[in-house]
One Martini backbone bead per residue (centre of mass of N, CA, C, O) as a GRO file, in nm:
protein
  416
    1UNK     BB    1  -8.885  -3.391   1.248
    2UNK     BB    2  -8.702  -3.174   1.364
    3UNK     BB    3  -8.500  -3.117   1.090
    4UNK     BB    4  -8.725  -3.003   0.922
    5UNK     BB    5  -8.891  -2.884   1.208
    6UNK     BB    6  -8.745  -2.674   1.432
    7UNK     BB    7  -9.012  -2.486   1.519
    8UNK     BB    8  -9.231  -2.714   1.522
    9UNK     BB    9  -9.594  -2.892   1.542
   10UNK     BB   10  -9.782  -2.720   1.775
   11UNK     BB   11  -9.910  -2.430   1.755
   12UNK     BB   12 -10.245  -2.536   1.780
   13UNK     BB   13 -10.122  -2.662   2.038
   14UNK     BB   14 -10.161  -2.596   2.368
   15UNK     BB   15 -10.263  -2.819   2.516
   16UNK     BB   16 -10.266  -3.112   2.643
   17UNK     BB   17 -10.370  -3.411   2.643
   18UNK     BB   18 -10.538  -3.429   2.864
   19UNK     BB   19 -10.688  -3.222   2.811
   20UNK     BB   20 -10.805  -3.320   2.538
   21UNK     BB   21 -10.940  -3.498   2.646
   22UNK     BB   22 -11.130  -3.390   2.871
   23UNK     BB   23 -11.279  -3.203   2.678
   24UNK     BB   24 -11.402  -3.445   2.501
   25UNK     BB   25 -11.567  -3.549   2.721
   26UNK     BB   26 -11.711  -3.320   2.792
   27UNK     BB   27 -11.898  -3.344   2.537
   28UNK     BB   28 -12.033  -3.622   2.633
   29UNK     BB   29 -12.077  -3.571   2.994
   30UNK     BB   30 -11.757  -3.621   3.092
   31UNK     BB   31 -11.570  -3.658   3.415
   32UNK     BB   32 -11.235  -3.665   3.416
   33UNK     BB   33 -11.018  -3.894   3.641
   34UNK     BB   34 -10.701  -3.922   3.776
   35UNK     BB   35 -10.550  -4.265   3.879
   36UNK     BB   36 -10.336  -4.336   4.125
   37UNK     BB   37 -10.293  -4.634   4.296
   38UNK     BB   38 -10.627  -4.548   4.311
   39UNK     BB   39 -10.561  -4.270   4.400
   40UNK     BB   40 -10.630  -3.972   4.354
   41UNK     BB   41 -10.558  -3.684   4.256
   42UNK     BB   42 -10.554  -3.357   4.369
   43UNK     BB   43 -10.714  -3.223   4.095
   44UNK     BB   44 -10.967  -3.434   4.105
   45UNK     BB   45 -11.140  -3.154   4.228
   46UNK     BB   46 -11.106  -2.985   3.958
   47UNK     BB   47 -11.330  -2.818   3.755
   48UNK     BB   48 -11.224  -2.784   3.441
   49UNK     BB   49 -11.284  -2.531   3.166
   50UNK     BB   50 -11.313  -2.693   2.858
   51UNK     BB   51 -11.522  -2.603   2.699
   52UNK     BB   52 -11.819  -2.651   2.666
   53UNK     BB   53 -12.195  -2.784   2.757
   54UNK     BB   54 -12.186  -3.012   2.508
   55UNK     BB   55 -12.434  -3.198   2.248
   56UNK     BB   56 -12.697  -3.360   2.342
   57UNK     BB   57 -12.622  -3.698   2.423
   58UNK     BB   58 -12.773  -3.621   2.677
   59UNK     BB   59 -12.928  -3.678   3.018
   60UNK     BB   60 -12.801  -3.497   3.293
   61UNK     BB   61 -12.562  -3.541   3.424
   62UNK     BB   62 -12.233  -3.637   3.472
   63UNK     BB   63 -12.022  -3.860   3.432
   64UNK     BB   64 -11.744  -4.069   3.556
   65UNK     BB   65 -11.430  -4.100   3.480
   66UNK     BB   66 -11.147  -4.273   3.474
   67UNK     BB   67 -10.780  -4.245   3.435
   68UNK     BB   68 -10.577  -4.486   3.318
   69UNK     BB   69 -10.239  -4.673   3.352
   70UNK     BB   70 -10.160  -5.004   3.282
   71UNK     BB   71  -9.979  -5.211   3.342
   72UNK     BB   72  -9.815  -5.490   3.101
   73UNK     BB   73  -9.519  -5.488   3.230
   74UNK     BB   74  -9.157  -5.483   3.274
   75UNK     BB   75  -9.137  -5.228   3.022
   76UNK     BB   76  -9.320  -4.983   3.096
   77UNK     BB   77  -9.603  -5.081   2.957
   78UNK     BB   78  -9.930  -4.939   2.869
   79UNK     BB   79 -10.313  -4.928   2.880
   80UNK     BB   80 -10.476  -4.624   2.880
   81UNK     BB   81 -10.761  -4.563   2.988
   82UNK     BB   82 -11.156  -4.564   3.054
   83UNK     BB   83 -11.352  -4.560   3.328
   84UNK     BB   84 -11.704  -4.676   3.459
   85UNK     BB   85 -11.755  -4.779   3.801
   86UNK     BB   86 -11.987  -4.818   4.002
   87UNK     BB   87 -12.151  -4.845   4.271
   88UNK     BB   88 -12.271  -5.117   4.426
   89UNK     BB   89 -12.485  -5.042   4.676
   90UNK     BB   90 -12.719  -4.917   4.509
   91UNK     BB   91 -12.788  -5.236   4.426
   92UNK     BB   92 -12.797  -5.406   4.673
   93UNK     BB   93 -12.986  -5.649   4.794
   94UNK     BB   94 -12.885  -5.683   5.127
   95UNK     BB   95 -12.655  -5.852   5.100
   96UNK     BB   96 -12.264  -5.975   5.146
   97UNK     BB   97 -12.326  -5.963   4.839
   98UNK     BB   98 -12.231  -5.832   4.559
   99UNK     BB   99 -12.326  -5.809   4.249
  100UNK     BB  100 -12.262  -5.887   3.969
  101UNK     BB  101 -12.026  -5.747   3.714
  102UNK     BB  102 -12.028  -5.599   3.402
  103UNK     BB  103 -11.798  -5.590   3.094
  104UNK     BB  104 -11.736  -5.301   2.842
  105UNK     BB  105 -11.513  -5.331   2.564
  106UNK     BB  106 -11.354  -5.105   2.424
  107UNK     BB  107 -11.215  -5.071   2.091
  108UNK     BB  108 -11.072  -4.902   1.835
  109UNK     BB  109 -10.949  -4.724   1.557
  110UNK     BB  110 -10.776  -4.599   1.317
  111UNK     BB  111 -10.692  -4.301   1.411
  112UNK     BB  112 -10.754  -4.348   1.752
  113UNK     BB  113 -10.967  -4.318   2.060
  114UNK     BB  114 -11.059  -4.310   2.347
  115UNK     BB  115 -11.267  -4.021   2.242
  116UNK     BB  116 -11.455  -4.150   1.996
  117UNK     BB  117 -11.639  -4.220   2.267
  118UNK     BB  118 -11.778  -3.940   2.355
  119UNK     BB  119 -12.103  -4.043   2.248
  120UNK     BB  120 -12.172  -4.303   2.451
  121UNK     BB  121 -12.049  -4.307   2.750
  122UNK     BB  122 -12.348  -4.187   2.892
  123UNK     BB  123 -12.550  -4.428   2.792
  124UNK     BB  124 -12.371  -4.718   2.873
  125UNK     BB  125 -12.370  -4.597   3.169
  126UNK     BB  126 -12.661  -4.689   3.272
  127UNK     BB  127 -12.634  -4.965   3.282
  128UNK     BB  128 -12.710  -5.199   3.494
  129UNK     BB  129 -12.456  -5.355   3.632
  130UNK     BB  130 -12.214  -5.216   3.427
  131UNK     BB  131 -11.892  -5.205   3.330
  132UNK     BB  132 -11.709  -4.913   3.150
  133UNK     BB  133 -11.460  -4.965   2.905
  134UNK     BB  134 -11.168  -4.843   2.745
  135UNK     BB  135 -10.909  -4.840   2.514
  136UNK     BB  136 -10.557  -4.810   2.367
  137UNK     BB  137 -10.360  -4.936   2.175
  138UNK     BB  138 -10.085  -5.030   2.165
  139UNK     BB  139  -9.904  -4.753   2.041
  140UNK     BB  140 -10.157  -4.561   2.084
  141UNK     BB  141 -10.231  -4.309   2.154
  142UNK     BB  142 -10.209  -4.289   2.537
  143UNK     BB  143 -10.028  -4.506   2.507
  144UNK     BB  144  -9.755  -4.674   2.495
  145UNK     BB  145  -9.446  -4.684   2.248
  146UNK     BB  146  -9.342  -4.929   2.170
  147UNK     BB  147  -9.154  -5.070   1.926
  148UNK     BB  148  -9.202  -5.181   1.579
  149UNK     BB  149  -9.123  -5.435   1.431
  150UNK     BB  150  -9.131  -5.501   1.101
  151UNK     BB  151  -9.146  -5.822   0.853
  152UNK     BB  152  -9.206  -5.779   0.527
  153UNK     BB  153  -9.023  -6.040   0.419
  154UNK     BB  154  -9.239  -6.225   0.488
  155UNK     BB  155  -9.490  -6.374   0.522
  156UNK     BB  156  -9.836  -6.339   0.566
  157UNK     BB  157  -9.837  -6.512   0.843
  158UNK     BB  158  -9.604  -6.381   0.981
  159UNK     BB  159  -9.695  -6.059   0.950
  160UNK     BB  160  -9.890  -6.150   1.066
  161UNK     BB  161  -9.913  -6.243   1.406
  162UNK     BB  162  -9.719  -6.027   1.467
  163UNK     BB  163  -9.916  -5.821   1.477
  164UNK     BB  164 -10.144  -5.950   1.668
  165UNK     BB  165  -9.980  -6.024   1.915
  166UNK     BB  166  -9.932  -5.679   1.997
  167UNK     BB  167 -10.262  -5.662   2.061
  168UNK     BB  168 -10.342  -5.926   2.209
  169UNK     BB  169 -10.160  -5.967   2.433
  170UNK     BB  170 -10.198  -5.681   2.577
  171UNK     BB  171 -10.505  -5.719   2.627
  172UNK     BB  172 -10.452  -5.930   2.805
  173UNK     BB  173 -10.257  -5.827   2.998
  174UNK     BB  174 -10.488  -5.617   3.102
  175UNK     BB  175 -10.726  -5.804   3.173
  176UNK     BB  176 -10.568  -5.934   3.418
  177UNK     BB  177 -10.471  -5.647   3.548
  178UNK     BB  178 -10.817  -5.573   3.582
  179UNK     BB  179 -10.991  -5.870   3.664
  180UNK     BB  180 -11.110  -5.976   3.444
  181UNK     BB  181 -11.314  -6.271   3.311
  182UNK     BB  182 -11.535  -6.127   3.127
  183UNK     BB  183 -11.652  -5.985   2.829
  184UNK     BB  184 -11.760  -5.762   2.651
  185UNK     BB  185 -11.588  -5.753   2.307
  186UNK     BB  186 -11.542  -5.427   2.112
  187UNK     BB  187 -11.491  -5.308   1.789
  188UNK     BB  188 -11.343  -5.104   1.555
  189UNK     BB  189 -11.237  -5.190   1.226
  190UNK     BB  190 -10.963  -5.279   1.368
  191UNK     BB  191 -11.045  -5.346   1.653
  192UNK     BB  192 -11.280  -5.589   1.478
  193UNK     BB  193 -11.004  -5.742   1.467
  194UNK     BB  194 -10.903  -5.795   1.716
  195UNK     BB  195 -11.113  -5.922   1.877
  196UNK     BB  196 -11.157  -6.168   1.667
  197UNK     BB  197 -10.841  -6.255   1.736
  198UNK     BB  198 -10.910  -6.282   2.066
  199UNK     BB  199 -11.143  -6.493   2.045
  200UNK     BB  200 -11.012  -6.728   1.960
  201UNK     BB  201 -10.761  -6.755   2.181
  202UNK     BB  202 -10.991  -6.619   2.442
  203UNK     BB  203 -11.283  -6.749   2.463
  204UNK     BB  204 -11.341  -6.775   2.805
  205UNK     BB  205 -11.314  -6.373   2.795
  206UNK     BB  206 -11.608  -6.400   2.604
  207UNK     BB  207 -11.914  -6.346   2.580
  208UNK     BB  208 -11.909  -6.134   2.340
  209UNK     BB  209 -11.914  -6.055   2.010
  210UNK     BB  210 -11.831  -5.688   1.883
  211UNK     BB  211 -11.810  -5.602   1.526
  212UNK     BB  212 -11.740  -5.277   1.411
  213UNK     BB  213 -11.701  -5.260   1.077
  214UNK     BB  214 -11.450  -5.471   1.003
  215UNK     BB  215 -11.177  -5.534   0.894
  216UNK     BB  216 -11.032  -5.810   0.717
  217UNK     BB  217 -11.296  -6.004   0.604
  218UNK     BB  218 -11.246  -6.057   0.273
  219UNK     BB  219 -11.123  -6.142   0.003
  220UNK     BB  220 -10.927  -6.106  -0.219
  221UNK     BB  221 -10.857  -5.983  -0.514
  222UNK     BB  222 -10.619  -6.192  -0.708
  223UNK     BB  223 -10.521  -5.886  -0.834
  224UNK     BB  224 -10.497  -5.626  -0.604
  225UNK     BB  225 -10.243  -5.482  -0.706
  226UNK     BB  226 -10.299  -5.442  -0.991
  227UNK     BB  227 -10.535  -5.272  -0.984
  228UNK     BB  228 -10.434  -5.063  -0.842
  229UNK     BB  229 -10.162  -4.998  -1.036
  230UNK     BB  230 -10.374  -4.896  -1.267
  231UNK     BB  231 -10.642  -4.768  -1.110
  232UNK     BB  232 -10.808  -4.971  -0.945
  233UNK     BB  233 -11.096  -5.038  -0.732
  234UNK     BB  234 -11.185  -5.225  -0.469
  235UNK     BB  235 -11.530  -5.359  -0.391
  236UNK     BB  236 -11.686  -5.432  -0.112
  237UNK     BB  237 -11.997  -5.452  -0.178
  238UNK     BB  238 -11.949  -5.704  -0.379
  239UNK     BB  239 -12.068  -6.030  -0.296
  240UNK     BB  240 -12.010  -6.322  -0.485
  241UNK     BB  241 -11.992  -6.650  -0.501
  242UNK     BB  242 -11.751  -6.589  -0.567
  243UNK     BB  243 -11.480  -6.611  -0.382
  244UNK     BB  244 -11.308  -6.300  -0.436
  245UNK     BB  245 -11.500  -6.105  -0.622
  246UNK     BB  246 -11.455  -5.850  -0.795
  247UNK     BB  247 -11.545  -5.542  -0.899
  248UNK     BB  248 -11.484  -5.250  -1.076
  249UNK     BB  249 -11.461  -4.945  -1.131
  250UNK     BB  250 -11.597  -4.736  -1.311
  251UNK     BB  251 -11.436  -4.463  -1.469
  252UNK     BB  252 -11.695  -4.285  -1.386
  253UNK     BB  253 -11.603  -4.291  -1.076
  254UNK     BB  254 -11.310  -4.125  -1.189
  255UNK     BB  255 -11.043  -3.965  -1.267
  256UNK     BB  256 -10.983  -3.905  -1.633
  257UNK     BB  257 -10.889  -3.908  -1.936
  258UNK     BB  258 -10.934  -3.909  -2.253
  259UNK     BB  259 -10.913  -4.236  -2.289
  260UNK     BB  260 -11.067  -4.360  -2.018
  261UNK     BB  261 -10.824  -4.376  -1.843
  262UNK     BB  262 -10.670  -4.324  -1.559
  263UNK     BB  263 -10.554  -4.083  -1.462
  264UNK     BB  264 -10.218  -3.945  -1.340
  265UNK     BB  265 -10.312  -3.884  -1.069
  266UNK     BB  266 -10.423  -4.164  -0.979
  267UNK     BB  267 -10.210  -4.320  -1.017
  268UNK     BB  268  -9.985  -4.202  -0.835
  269UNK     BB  269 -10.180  -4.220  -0.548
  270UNK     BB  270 -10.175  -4.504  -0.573
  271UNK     BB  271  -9.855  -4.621  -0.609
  272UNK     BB  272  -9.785  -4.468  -0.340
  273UNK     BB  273  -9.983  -4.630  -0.158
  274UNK     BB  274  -9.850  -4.896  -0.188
  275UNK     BB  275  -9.560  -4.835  -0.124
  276UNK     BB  276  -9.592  -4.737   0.137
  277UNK     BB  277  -9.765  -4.972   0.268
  278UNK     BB  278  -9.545  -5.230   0.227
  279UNK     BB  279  -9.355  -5.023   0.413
  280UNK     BB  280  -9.499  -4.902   0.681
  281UNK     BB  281  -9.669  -4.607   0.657
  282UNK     BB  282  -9.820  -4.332   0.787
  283UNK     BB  283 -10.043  -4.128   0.846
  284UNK     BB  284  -9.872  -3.988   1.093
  285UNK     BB  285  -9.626  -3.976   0.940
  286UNK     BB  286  -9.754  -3.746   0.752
  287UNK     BB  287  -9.789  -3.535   0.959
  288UNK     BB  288  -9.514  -3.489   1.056
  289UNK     BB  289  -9.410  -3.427   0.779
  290UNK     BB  290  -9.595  -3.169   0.766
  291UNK     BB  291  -9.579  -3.026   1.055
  292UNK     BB  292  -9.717  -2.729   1.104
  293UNK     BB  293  -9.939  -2.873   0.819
  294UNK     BB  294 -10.097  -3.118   0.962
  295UNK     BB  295 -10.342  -3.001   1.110
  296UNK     BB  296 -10.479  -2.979   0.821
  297UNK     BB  297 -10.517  -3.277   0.753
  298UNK     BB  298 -10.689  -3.335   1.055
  299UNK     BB  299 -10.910  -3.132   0.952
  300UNK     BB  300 -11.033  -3.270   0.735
  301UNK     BB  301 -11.056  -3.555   0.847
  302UNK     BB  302 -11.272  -3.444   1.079
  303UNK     BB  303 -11.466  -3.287   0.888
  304UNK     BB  304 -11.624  -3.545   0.763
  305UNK     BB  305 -11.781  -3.441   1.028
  306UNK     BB  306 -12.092  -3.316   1.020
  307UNK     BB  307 -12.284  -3.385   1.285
  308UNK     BB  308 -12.074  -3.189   1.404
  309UNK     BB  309 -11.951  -2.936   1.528
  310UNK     BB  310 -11.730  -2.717   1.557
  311UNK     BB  311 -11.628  -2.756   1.846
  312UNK     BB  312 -11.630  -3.075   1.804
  313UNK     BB  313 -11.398  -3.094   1.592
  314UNK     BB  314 -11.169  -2.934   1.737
  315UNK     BB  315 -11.140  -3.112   1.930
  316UNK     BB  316 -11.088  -3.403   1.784
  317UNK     BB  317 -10.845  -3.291   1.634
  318UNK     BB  318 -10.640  -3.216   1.860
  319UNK     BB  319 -10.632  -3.464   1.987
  320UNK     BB  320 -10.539  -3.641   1.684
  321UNK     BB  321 -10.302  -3.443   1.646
  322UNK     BB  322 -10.124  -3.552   1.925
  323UNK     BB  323 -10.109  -3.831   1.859
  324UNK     BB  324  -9.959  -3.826   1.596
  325UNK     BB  325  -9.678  -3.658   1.738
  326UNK     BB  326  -9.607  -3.950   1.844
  327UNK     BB  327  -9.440  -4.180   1.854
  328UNK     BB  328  -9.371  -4.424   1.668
  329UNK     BB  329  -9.571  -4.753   1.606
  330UNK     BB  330  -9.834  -4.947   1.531
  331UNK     BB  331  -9.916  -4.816   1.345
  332UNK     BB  332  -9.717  -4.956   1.122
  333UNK     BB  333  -9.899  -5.216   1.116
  334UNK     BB  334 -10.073  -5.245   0.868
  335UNK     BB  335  -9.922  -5.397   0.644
  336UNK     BB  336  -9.924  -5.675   0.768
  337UNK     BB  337 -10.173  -5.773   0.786
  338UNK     BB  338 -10.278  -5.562   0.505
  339UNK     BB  339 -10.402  -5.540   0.227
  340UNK     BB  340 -10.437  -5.319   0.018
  341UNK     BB  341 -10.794  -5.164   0.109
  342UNK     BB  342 -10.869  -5.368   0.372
  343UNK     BB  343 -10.727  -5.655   0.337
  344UNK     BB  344 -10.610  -5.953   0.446
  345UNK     BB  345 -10.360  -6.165   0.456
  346UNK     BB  346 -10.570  -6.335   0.689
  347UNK     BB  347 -10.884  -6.361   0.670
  348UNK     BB  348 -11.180  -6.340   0.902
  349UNK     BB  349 -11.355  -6.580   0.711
  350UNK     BB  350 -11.139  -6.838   0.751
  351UNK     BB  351 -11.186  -6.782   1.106
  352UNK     BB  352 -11.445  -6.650   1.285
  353UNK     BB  353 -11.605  -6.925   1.208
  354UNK     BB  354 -11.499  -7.055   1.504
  355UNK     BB  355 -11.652  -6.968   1.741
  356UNK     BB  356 -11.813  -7.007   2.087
  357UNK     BB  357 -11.967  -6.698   2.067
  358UNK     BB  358 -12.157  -6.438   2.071
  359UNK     BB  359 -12.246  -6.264   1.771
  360UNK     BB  360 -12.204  -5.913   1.648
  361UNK     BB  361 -12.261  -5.722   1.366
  362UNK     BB  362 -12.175  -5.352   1.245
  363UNK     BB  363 -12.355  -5.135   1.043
  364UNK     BB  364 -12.394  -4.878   0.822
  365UNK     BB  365 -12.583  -4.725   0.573
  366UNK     BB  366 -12.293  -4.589   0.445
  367UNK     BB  367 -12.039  -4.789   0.418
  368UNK     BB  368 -11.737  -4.846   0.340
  369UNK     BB  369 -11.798  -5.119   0.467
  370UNK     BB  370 -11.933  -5.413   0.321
  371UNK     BB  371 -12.153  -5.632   0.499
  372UNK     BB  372 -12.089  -5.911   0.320
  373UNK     BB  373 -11.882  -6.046   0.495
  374UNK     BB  374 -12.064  -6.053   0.761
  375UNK     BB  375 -12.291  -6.188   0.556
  376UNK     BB  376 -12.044  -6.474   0.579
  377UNK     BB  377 -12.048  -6.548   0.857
  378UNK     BB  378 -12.341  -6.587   0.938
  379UNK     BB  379 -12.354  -6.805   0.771
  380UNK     BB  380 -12.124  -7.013   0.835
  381UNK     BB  381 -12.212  -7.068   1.105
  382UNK     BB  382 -12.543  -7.154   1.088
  383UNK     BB  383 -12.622  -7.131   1.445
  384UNK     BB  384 -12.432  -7.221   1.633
  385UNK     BB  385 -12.440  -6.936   1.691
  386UNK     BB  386 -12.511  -6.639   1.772
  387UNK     BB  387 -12.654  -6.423   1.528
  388UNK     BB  388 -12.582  -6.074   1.446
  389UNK     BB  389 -12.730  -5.777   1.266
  390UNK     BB  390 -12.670  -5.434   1.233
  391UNK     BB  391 -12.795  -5.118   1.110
  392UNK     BB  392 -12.708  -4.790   1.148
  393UNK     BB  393 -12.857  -4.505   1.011
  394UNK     BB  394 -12.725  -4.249   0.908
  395UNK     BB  395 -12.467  -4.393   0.856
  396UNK     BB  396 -12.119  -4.452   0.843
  397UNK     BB  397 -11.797  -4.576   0.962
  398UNK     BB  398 -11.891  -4.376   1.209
  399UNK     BB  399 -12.146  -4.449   1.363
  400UNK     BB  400 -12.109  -4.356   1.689
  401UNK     BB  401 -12.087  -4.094   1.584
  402UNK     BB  402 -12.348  -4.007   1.377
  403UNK     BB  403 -12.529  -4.242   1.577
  404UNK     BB  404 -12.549  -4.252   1.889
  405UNK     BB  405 -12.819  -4.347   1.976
  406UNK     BB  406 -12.887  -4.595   1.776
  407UNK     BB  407 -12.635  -4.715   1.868
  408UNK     BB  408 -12.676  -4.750   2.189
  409UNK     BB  409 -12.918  -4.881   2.170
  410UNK     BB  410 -12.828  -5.177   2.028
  411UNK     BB  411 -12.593  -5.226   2.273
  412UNK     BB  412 -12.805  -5.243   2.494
  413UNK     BB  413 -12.953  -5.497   2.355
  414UNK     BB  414 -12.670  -5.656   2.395
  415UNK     BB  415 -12.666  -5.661   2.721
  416UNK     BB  416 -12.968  -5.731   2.835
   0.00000   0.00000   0.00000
């Protein structure tokens, strides 16, 4: 957009990228190390002061975390990686075969990056004998930019493959590069559509499936473009027992003309963002095309973390706001695979029953993504293999977010 702000979007970003993750995982304990070729970089023996003392997330030392750049093909595609590794011989039997170690593979939500678990990773990693991994999925985050060419002419099965394909396989790609066999493979709301889609493909390496609020979960309503276009919201909290239907929001639950139906500035927004959704902009395009009062759009979105300090908001913002204004690339894949409101073009419910491993998912207790897919899931596989539902209190949709403690607390239960 340097055409349209000539003198640039970064004002309120003095800090490096690399600065801006640093400080943020420094604020949930964790001290961030950059190793190239496996060894040290010069200055990561430098402990560089990037404000705050912590958040309080954690009690102990700082845990020590890699940041990686695993290359996953010969055209430069890399994807961004934080480790947690500890040694093996503290724990050593005593014997010269060193312990199996257990891997926990987070993957982000839309609009997001391994930074958005810096409240998580200092509990996840005291679990003995686990090592904690978390990834940017390519095109996202500081993962490598690849272009993303979207199909929007074609229809919805080619359209989602088309984006899954983009996923999963540099997943697949990332997963082999890093020698993991087997791995505890966990994403939140993109990123548990897309993990649910690569346990279907890729079964033999996932011990267990952890999809926290996972989006693209149950079927649209059948007129759902066009209730949009008219401003009404479909409520994914309410599944009917017929599949598929969905009640509409009334009237006073949004802003209304004197007529009683839907104001004219809420048509505006609604017939706006389908517009946009099925052209496949993104809201980093938003945010970039809105120059250096980007950074206000980001901290808007940042600010509706209330658990969160000053401090806290400001860093996550930093952050977010720097991923955003990077090449466009697979951020625009959302219109592929999800039609408006955050529905499947291909619905997770009539596939993701057919696992061949333990599954779990995870829902805030005030999440704006329904629990009833999730528990038509549960209800659909009916026992052939292990499933269960946790519910993490005083939580919305970044439930990791709001309740680290007992987010936390709920999937080391499901580790150990």
């Amino acid at each position: 957009m340097s055409w349209l702000w000539p003198w640039g979007a970064r004002e309120e970003d003095s800090r490096t990228d690399d600065e801006n993750e640093r400080a943020l995982l420094a604020l949930g304990g964790v001290t961030l190390v950059r190793r190239k070729e496996g060894l040290l970089t010069d200055d990561d023996s430098l402990k560089v002061d990037m404000g705050g003392d912590g958040d309080g997330d954690r009690d102990g030392d700082d845990v020590v975390a890699e940041a990686l750049d695993v290359d996953i093909d010969s055209h430069g595609n890399y994807i961004h990686t934080v480790a947690i590794r500890k040694n093996n011989s503290s724990s050593s039997s005593g014997d010269d075969v060193p312990p199996r170690r257990r891997s926990l593979v987070l993957t982000h939500g839309y609009f997001a990056g391994v930074g958005f678990f810096y409240r998580n990773y200092h509990g996840l990693s005291q679990v003995d004998g686990w090592d904690v991994y978390a990834i940017d999925w390519l095109g996202m985050g500081r993962s490598s930019r690849p272009l993303y060419k979207g199909v929007r002419d074609s229809g919805d099965e080619r359209r989602t493959t088309h984006a899954e394909d983009f996923f999963v396989e540099s997943l697949e790609a990332w997963r082999q590069r890093m020698g993991i066999d087997k791995m505890v493979l966990c994403g939140h709301s993109f990123g548990g559509y897309m993990v649910g889609v690569y346990a279907l493909r890729y079964p033999q390496h996932v011990e267990k499936l952890v999809m926290l609020s996972p989006i693209g979960v149950p079927e649209a309503p059948h007129d759902l473009e066009n209730m949009i276009w008219q401003g009404y919201e479909p409520v994914h909290r309410k599944l009917h027992a017929k599949e598929g239907e969905y009640r509409m929001k009334s009237n006073n639950e949004a802003p209304v003309s004197e007529d009683g139906k839907p104001s004219w500035q809420r048509l505006l927004l609604f017939r706006t963002s389908v517009y946009m959704w099925d052209r496949n902009y993104s809201p980093q395009w938003v945010v970039r095309l809105c120059g250096p009062f980007g950074r206000r759009l980001v901290n808007w979105y940042i600010g509706r973390f209330s658990v969160l300090n000053d401090e806290q908001r400001a860093a996550m913002a930093a952050y977010a706001h720097q991923h955003a204004l990077l090449a466009e690339s697979s951020a625009s894949s959302l219109g592929d695979f999800l039609r408006p409101g955050g529905f499947g073009r291909m619905p997770l419910i009539n596939r993701v029953v057919s696992v061949t491993m333990p599954t779990v998912l995870f829902y805030g207790s005030h999440d704006w993504v329904g629990s009833e897919g999730g528990e038509e899931i549960v209800r659909r596989i009916g026992g052939r293999v292990a499933t269960r539902i946790h519910y993490v209190a005083n939580a919305s949709h970044n439930f990791h977010i709001d309740n680290p403690a007992e987010f936390n607390r709920l999937l080391i239960s499901e580790m150990c």
